[in-house]
N, C-alpha and C positions, 0 to 999 in steps of 0.2 A: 250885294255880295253873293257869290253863289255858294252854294252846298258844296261838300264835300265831293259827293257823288257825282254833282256836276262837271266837278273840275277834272274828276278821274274817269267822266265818261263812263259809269256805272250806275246802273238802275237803282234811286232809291228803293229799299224795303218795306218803308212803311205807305208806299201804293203799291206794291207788288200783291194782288190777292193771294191771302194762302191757299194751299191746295190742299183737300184731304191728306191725311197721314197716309202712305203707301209703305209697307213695311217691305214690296217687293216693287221696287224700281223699274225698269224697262230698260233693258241694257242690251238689250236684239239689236240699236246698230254696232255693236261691237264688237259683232261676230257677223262675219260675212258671212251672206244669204247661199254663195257658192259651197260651199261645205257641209250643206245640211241635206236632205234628202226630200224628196219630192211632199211628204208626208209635212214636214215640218220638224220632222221628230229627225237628229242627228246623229251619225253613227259615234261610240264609242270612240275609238281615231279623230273621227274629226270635234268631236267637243272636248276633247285633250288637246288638241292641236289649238281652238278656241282660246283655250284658257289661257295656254300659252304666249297668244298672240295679247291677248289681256293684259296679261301681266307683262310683256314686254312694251307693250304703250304705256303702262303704268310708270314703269320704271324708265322710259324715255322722259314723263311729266317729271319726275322726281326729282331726275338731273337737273330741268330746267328753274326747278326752286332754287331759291339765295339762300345761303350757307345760313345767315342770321335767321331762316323762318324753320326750324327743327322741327318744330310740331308739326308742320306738314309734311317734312321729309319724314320723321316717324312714322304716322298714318301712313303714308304712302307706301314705305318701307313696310308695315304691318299689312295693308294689302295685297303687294304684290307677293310676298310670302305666300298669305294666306291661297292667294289663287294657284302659285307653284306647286302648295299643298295637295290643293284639290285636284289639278292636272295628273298629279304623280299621281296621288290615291285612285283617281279614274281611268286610270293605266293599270293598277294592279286589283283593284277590288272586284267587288262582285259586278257582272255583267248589267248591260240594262235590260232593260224590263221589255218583253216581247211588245211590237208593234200593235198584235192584235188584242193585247189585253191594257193597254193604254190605250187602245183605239176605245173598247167596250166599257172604261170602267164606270161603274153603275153611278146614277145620280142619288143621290138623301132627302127624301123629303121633306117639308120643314114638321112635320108628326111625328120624324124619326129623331128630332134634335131637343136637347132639353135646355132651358132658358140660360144653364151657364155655362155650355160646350162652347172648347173653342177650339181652333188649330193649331197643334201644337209647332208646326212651324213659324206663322207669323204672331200666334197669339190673341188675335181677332176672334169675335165670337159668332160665330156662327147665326144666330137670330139677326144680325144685322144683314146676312149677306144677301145676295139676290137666289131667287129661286133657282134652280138647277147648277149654282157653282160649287156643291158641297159633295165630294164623292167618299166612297165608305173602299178600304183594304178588306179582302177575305179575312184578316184577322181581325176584325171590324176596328179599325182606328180608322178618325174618319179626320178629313185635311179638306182645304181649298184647292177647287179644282188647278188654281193659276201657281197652289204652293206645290203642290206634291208632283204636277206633271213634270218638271226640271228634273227633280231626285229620280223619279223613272226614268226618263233617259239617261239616268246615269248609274241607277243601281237599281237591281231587280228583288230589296226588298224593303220592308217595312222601314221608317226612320227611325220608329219607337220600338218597335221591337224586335225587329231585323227578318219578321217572318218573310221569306222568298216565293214571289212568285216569278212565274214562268218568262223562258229569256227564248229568243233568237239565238244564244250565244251557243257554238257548235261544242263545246268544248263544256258547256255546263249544261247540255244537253246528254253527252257522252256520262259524267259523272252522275246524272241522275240515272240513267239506264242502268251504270253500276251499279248504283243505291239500291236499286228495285230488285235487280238480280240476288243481290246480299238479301235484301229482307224476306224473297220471295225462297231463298235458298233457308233460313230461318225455320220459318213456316211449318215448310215439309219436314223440317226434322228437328223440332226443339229440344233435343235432347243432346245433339252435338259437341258442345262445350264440356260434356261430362264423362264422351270418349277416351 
């Protein structure tokens, strides 16, 4: 008599080797390679547009569920949300993070790590990782090279603590010049406020 599996033409699981726990997936075919920029690293626009197309396959899957399997139409439902989410919020939030300080940011040595640091994105500890995948924020929080490089293309600040660093983005380039102006304008005359 055959297996279950058999008869439905699906891989038993229990010869399926497992594979390491991955807390970060590999979903790069799901995003076309067109859209993204020579570098790797994809403009703003187009990793909204990404998300979009995401969550629009999503939601093409969802349809094709049977009415009687909810729980997967839930999940399904609770994804394609959560990506519309992100799409949206990636359209109005803080810019990404300049090319060239995602290009540079600095490696962590394992002397610089203590035996229960982990990342606060995936939650992994750090001591397990391989040499040179551990990089450190000017605010020193420090993340897996494969967690934090996503959030930089997509926001140009800290996840933990929202410290900002430096964008490409013309428009939050113009705001900081303002900044500097005000503070600089400060400075020379701290007594201003009491005119």
């Amino acid at each position: 008599m055959a297996s279950y599996f058999d008869e439905k033409g699906l891989p038993d699981p229990s010869t399926i080797k497992k594979k390491s726990s991955n807390h970060n997936p590999d979903v790069s075919h799901f995003f076309g390679a067109s859209s993204s920029s020579s570098s790797g690293i994809g403009t703003g626009e187009a990793i909204t547009e990404q998300f979009f197309h995401l969550a629009n396959s999503f939601n093409m899957l969802r349809d094709q569920i049977p009415d009687n399997n909810s729980s997967h139409q839930q999940f399904l439902d609770n994804l394609v949300t959560q990506l519309l989410e992100e799409a949206n919020a990636s359209a109005k939030g803080p810019p990404p993070a300049s090319k060239n300080f995602i290009k540079n940011l600095p490696k962590v040595s394992k002397s610089e790590i203590n035996s229960n640091d982990t990342c606060i994105i995936c939650a992994e500890n750090f001591s397990a990782k391989e040499k040179g995948n551990i990089t450190k924020l000017p605010c020193n929080h420090m993340f897996d090279k494969d967690c934090i490089l996503p959030w930089l293309e997509l926001h140009n600040t800290c996840p933990n603590c929202r410290y900002e660093v430096e964008s490409d983005d013309p428009e939050w380039k113009k705001k900081q010049k303002e900044k500097q102006i005000i503070e600089d304008s400060e400075e020379e005359d701290p007594d201003w406020m009491y005119m």
